[in-house]
GUTIDO-626132 format. One line per 2 residues: number of its first residue (from 0); for each residue x, y, z of C-alpha. Coordinates in steps of 0.05 Angstrom, whole numbers, plus 5000, padded with zeros to 4 digits. Example, Ala and Ser with C-alpha at 12.3 -4.5 7.8 and 13.67 -1.06 7.14 Angstrom:
BEGIN
0> 5246,4910,5156; 5273,4979,5143 $
# end
This chain:
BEGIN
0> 4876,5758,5753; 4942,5773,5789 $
2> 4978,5743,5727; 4945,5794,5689 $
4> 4958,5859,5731; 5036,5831,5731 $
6> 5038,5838,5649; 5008,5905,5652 $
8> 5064,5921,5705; 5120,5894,5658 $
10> 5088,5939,5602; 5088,5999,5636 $
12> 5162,5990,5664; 5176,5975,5584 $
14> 5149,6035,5565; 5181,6083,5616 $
16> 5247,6053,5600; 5235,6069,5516 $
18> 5214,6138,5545; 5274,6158,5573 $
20> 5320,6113,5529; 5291,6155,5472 $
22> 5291,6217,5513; 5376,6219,5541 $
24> 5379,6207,5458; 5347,6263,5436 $
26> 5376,6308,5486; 5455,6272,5471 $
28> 5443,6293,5398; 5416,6374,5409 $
30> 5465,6386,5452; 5524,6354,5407 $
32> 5539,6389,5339; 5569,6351,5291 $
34> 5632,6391,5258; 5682,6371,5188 $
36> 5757,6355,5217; 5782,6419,5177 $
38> 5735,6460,5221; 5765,6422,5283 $
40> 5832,6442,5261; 5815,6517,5255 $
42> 5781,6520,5321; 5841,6481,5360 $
44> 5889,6536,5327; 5845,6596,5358 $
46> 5848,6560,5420; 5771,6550,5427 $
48> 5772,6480,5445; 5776,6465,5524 $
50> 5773,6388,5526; 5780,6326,5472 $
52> 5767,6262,5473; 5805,6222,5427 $
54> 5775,6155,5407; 5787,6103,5343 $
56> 5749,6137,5291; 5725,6203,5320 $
58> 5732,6254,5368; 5692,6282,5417 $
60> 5707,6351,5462; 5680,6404,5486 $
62> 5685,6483,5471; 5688,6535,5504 $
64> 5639,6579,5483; 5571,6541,5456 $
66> 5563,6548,5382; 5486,6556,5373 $
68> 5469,6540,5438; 5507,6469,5427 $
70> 5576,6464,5475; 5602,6397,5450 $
72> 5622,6369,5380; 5645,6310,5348 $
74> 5678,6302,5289; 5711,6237,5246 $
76> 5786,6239,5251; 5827,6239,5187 $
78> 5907,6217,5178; 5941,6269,5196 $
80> 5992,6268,5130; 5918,6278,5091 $
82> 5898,6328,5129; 5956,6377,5134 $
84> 5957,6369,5050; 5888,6389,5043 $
86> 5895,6439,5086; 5951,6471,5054 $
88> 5901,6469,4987; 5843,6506,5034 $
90> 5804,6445,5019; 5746,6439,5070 $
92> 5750,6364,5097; 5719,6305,5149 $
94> 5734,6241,5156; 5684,6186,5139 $
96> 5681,6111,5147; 5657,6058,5110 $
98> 5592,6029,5127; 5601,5955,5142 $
100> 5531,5940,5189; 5497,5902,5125 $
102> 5556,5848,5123; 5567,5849,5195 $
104> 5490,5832,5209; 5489,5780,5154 $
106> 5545,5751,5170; 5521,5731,5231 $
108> 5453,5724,5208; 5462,5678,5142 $
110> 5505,5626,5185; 5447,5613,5235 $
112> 5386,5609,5186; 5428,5561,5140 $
114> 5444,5517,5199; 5368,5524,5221 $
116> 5345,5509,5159; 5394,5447,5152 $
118> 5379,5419,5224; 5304,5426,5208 $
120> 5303,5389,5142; 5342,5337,5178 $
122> 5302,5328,5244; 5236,5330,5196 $
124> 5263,5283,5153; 5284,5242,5205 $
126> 5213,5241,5250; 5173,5227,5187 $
128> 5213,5162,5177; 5196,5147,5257 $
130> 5123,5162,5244; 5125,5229,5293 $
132> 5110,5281,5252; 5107,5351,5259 $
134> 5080,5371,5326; 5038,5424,5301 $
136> 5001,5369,5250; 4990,5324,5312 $
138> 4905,5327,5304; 4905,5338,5227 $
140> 4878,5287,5183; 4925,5257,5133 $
142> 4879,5261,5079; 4885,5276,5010 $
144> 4839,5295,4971; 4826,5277,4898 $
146> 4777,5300,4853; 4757,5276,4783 $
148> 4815,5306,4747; 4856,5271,4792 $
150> 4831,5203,4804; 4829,5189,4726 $
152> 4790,5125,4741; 4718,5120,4720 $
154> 4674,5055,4713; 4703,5042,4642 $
156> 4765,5028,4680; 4733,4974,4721 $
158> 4722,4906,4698; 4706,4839,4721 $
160> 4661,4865,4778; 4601,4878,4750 $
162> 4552,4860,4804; 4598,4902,4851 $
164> 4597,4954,4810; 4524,4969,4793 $
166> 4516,4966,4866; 4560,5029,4870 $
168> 4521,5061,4805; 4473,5077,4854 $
170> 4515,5117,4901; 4534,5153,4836 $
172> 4464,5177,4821; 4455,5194,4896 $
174> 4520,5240,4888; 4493,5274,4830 $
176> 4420,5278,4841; 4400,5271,4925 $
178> 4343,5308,4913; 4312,5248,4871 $
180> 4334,5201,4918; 4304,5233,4980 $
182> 4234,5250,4948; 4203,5184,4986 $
184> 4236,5192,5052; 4289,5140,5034 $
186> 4361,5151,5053; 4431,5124,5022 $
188> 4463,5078,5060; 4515,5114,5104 $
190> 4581,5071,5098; 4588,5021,5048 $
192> 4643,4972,5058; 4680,4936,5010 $
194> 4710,4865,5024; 4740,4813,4984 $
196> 4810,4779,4970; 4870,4824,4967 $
198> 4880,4851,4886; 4808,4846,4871 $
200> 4800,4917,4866; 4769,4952,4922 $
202> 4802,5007,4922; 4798,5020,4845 $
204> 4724,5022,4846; 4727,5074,4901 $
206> 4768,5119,4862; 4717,5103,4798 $
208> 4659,5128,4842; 4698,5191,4859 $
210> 4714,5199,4799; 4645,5178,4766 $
212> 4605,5225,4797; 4659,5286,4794 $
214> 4663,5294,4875; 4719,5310,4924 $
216> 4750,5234,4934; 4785,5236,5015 $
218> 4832,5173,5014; 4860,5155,5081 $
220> 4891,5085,5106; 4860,5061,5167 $
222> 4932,5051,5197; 4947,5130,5196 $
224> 4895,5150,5245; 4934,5120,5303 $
226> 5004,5145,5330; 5041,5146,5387 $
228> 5007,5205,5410; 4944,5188,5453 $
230> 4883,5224,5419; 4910,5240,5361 $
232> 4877,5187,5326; 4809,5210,5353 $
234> 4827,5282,5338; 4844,5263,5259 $
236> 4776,5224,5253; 4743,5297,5274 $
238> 4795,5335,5230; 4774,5287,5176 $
240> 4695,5292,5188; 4697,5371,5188 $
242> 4740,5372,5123; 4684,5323,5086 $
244> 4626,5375,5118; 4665,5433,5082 $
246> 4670,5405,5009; 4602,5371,5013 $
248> 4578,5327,4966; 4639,5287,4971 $
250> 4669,5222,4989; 4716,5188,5051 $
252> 4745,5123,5034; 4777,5085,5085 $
254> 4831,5031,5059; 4840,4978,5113 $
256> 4784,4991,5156; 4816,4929,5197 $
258> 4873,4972,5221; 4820,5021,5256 $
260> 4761,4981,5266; 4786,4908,5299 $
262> 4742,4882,5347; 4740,4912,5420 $
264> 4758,4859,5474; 4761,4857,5545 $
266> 4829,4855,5547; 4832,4918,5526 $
268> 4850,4995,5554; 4927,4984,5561 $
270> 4971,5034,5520; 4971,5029,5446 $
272> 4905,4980,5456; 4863,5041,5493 $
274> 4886,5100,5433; 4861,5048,5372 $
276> 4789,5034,5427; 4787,5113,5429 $
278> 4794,5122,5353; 4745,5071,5337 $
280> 4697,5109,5388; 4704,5167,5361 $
282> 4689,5135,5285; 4623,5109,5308 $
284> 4605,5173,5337; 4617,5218,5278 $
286> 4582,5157,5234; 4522,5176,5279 $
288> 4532,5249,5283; 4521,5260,5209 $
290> 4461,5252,5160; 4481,5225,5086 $
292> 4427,5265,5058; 4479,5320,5055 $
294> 4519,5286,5008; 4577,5251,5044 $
296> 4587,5173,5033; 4638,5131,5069 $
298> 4670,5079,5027; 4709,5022,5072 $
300> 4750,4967,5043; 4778,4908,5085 $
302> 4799,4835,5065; 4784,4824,5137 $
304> 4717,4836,5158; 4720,4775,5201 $
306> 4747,4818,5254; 4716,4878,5250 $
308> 4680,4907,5306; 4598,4888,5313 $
310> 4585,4956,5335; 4615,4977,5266 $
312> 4573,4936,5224; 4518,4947,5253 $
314> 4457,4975,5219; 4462,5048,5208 $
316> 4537,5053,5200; 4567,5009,5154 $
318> 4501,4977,5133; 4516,4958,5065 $
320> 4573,4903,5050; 4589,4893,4973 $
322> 4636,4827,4958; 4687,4833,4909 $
324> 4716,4769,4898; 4762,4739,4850 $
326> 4730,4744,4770; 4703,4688,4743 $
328> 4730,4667,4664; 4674,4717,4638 $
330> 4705,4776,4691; 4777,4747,4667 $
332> 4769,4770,4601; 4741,4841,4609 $
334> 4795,4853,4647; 4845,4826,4604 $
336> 4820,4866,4545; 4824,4937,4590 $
338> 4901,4914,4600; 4909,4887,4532 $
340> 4896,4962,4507; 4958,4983,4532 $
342> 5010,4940,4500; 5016,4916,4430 $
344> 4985,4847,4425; 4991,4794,4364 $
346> 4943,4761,4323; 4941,4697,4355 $
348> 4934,4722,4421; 4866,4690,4447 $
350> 4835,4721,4503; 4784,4664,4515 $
352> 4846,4620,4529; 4885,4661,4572 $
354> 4825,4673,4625; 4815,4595,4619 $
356> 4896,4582,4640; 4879,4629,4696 $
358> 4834,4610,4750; 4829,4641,4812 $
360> 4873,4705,4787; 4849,4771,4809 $
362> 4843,4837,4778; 4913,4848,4805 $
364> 4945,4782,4778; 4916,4797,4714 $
366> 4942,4857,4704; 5017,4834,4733 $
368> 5004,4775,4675; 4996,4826,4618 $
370> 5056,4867,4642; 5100,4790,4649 $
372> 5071,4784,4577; 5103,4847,4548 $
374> 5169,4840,4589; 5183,4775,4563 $
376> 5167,4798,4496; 5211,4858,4504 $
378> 5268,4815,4522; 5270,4766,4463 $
380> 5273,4838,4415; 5199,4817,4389 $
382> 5149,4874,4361; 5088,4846,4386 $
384> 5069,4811,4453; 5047,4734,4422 $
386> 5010,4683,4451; 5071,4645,4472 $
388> 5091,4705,4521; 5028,4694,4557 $
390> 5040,4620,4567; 5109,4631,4595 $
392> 5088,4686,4631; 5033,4640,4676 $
394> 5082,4590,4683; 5125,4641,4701 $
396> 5074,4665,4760; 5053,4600,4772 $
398> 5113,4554,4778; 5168,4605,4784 $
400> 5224,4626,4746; 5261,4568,4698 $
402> 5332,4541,4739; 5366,4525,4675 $
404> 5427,4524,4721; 5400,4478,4775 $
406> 5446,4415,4743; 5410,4343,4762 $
408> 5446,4284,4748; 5421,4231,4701 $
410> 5384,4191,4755; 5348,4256,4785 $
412> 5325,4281,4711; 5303,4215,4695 $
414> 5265,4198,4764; 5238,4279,4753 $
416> 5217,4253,4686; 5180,4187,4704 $
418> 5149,4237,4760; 5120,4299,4718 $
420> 5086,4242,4662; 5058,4199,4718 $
422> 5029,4265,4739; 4999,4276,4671 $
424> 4989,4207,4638; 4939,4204,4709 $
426> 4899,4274,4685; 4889,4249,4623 $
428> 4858,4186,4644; 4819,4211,4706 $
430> 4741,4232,4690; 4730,4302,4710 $
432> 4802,4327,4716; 4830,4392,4679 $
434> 4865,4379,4612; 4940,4385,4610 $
436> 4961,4434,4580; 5049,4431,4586 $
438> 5090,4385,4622; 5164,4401,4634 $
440> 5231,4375,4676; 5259,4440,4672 $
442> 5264,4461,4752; 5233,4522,4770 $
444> 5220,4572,4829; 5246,4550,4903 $
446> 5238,4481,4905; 5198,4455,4843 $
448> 5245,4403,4800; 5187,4403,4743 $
450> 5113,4411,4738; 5056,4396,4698 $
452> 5007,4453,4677; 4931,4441,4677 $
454> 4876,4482,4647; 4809,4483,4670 $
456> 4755,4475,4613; 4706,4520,4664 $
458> 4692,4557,4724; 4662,4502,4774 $
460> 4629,4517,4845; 4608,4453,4863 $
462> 4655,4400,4872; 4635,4325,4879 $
464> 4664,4281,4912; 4691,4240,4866 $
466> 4719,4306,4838; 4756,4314,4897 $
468> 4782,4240,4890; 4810,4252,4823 $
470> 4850,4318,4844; 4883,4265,4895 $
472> 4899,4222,4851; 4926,4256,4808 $
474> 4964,4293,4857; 4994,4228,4870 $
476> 5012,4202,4795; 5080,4221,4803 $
478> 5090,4181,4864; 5056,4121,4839 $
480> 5095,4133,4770; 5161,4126,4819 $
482> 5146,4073,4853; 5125,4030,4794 $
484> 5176,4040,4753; 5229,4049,4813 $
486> 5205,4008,4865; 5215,4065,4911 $
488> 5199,4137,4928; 5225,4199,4938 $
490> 5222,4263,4972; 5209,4304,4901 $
492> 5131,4284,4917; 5120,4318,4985 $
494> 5081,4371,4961; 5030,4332,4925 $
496> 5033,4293,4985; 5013,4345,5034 $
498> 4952,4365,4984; 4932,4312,4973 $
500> 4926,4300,5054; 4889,4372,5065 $
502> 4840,4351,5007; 4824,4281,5041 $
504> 4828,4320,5121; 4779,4376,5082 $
506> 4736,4315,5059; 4727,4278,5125 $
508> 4719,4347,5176; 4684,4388,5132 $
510> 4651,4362,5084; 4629,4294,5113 $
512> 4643,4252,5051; 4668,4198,5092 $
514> 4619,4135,5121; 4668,4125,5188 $
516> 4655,4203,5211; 4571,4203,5186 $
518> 4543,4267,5167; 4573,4315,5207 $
520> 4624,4378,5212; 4682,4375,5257 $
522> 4722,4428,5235; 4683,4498,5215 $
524> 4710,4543,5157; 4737,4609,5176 $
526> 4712,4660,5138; 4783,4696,5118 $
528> 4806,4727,5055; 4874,4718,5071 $
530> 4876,4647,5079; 4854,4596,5129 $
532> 4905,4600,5181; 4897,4688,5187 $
534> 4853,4679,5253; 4906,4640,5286 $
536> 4903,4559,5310; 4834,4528,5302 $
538> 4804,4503,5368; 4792,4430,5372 $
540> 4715,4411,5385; 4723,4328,5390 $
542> 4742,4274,5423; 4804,4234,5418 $
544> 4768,4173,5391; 4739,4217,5343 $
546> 4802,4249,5332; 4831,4179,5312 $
548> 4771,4159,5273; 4786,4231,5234 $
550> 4864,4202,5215; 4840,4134,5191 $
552> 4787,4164,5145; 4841,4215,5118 $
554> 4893,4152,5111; 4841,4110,5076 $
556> 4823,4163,5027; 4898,4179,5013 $
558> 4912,4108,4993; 4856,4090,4969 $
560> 4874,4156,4914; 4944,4123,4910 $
562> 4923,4054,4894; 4883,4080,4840 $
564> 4939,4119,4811; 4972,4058,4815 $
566> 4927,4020,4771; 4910,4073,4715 $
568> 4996,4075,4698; 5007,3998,4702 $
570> 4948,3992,4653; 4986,4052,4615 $
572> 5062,4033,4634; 5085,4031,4555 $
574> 5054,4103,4546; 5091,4126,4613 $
576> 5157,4100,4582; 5145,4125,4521 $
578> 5120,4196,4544; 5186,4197,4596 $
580> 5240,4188,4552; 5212,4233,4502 $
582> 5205,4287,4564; 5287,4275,4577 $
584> 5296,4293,4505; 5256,4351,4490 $
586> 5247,4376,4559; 5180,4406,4546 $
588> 5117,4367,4523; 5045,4388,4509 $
590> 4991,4345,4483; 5002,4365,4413 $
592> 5075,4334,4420; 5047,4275,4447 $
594> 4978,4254,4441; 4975,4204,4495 $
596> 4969,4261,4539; 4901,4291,4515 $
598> 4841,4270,4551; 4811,4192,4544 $
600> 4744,4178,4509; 4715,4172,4583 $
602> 4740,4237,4608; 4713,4269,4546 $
604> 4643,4238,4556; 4648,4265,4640 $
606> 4673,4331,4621; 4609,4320,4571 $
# end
């Protein structure tokens, strides 16, 4: 209150000063007459003038009789040669000077808005790269908001994910009909959340809903809700909320819900750990706070969900998980023909063959194939992307780019040689394994001196094992190939050795395939998208003796895989010398260069 009654104070002192600022003015200018310097001149000669005072540009005095009640005058002074000529030509006269407060003010204005203006582009420039922002934005939402015209995705634009995707046709019809929907008392789930490998296109099928059902689309990255401000991350989630209530029916997707919603721990509370606790807080209390009857759905995608917080997930919040995983061949090939439409494609391109060379590629890959495809096509001058483009083009992605100036010596190519055909003279003999489908010496990538390219016949879920036998042993042609022909091995073969390891450590933890170990699990899968070692090391739940027992079953296995190996290329040592020194020459085999290396009467009949 006494803060108050001091303003009114400093008002009233404000005013009283204007008052009689404005008042000596007023007074100053009735009581001073302004007068031409000709008129001055006349009046000093009659002697009426009792004081001057003579300053740059004017002067100032005083008479001695008031003119019209006025006593004092001013006039501008003129140069004196000027005036005594105009004078002498009864010319009535005044001086006058030029008016120079525009320039004066901007010179002194322009100066300090342009070095605002630059020091503010700077600074901003500079705290957006540090993540600070603008101080007044601190609580906004980072949002953006799309709508159809926009997002330019629809379901058309989505293939390979069918059962993902009729899942999220029914969100569509929600969005554009929620009367229908709520005519039985049911509700729409309020958050779906998307998971699956990275590339499989989460986020695409989010902007197809959007963009499906002709709604506002808000798009925000879990990582931009938190800064180094304390709350602001809370404060966005509201901004965010309120924004969604205003442009009802609409949708909030969240990319990388995992950034925002990682599981509380007790460890908790401490700095940047306490602002991320308070942001997720505040997420599960506006996913409470709203009903989705009014039209708002929450669309989440993670390739974690392994870590997300069981308060999240719970029912009620984000109560409906959708998988989008990597296509199958079927899902390979609708996607392939919605990226085939934009380049120019041959007539021998095969679709069919192209999803069979590419297993376990997602949406992503295949669309990073197509555009391989057309670049290598581009580069050679050709018209049309062929089926040859998309060959090199997986080898390309899968092996790495050709070393044509990594130089071996003789011994190295040939040993390379001997190493790549052991690898496929094995496939081709082995029941079960994938056909060969190129073998080559040429290195490529990091590391790789050669490689031999396999393509599956299929999609397979189940493996046997005796599947899994074969893969190890065929992972190990190439050493046994070097050591028979050689008598020794080398160090070219230590990535099909450590495969071939994991396979036979996979079959003897996991999958209890071995009769030392019994039927029983010793090592439990994570359940990562991102690879088996994204949770961190694997606790050990066994004993040292079993830990032991575990090594000997995984040793067994490995040899037992390399003995056989060993067998299958003595029985076929003519078609391994054969099938090498051709290799050396050409460089580049398939099975149509050499037949050898097509699949045996017995594989046939398995594969059968």
């Amino acid at each position: 209150m006494e803060k108050k009654n001091q303003f009114n104070i400093w008002y009233a002192a404000i005013a009283v000063f204007l008052v009689l600022l404005f008042q000596s003015l007023w007074l100053s200018y009735r009581s001073t007459e302004p007068i031409p310097y000709s008129e001055f001149e006349i009046l000093l000669k009659k002697g009426e003038i009792e004081e001057v005072v003579v300053k740059e540009t004017t002067l100032q005095g005083k008479l001695k009789t008031p003119r019209d009640g006025r006593q004092y005058f001013v006039t501008r002074r003129v140069d004196p040669a000027v005036a005594k000529e105009l004078a002498e030509q009864g010319v009535r006269f005044t001086g006058g000077t030029e008016n120079t407060f525009l320039r004066d003010l901007m010179s002194w204005v322009l100066p300090i808005v342009f070095f605002f203006a630059l020091w503010m582009f700077f600074f901003r420039k500079m705290a957006e790269k540090q993540g600070f922002g603008g101080l007044m934005s601190v609580g906004k939402s980072k949002a953006k908001v799309y709508v159809e015209r926009e997002t330019g995705v629809t379901f058309d634009d989505v293939a390979g994910v069918d059962e993902a995707k009729a899942e999220l046709e029914e969100i569509v019809e929600f969005l554009q009909d929620p009367e229908r929907y709520g005519r039985l008392g049911a509700r729409i789930p309020k958050g779906i959340l998307l998971v699956g490998p990275p590339g499989t296109g989460k986020t695409l099928l989010a902007r197809a809903v959007a963009g499906q059902a002709g709604v506002p689309f808000f798009s925000i990255s879990g990582s931009e809700f938190v800064e180094m401000f304390v709350g602001v991350g809370a404060a966005r989630v509201r901004d965010l909320f309120e924004q969604a209530r205003k442009t009802k029916p609409c949708i909030i997707f969240i990319d990388e819900l995992d950034a925002l919603g990682r599981a509380r721990s007790a460890a908790g509370g401490f700095g940047g750990h306490d602002e991320k606790e308070q942001t997720l807080n505040q997420l599960l209390s506006e996913l409470d706070g709203f009903d989705p009857r009014e039209g708002i759905v929450i669309l989440a995608a993670t390739n974690r969900p392994e870590i997300l917080d069981a308060a999240l997930m719970r029912a009620g919040r984000f109560d409906r998980q959708i998988l989008v995983d990597r296509p199958d061949k079927s899902g390979r090939e609708a996607i392939l023909k919605v990226h085939l439409k934009k380049v120019k494609v041959g007539p021998g391109v095969d679709i069919d063959q192209i999803a069979a060379i590419t297993p376990g590629f997602s949406g992503a890959d295949l669309e990073n194939l197509v555009n391989e495809a057309a670049l290598i096509a581009t580069r050679r001058g050709a018209e049309k992307v062929t089926m040859d483009d998309f060959t090199r083009a997986v080898e390309r992605l899968v092996a790495g780019i050709e070393k044509r100036s990594r130089l071996l010596n003789a011994r190295e190519r040939e040993v390379v040689a001997y190493h790549e055909m052991g690898h496929a003279l094995v496939a081709a003999a082995v029941p079960g394994a994938d056909p060969v489908h190129k073998v080559s010496i040429i290195p490529r990538g990091i590391g790789a001196l050669g490689y031999t390219l396999q393509r599956p016949t299929e999609d397979r879920f189940l493996i046997s094992s005796g599947d899994l036998e074969g893969k190890m042993t065929v992972l190990l042609g190439g050493r046994a190939a070097e050591k028979l022909i050689f008598d020794e091995i080398s160090t070219g073969a230590a990535d099909d050795l450590d495969k071939a390891t994991e396979i036979a450590r996979q079959m003897a933890t996991r999958f209890g395939m071995t009769e030392a170990l019994g039927q029983a699990v010793y090592e439990r899968q994570r359940q990562a998208f991102l690879g088996e070692g994204a949770m961190g090391i694997t606790p050990k739940e066994y004993s040292e003796e079993t830990a032991r027992e575990i090594d000997l079953a995984v040793r067994k296995l490995v040899d037992a895989a390399f003995s056989r190996a060993l067998d299958i290329l003595a029985k076929r040592r003519k078609a391994l010398e054969e099938g090498a020194k051709l290799l050396l020459e050409k460089e580049t085999l398939t099975p149509d260069d050499y037949p050898p290396l097509a699949p045996s009467g017995e594989q046939k009949r398995a594969a059968e």
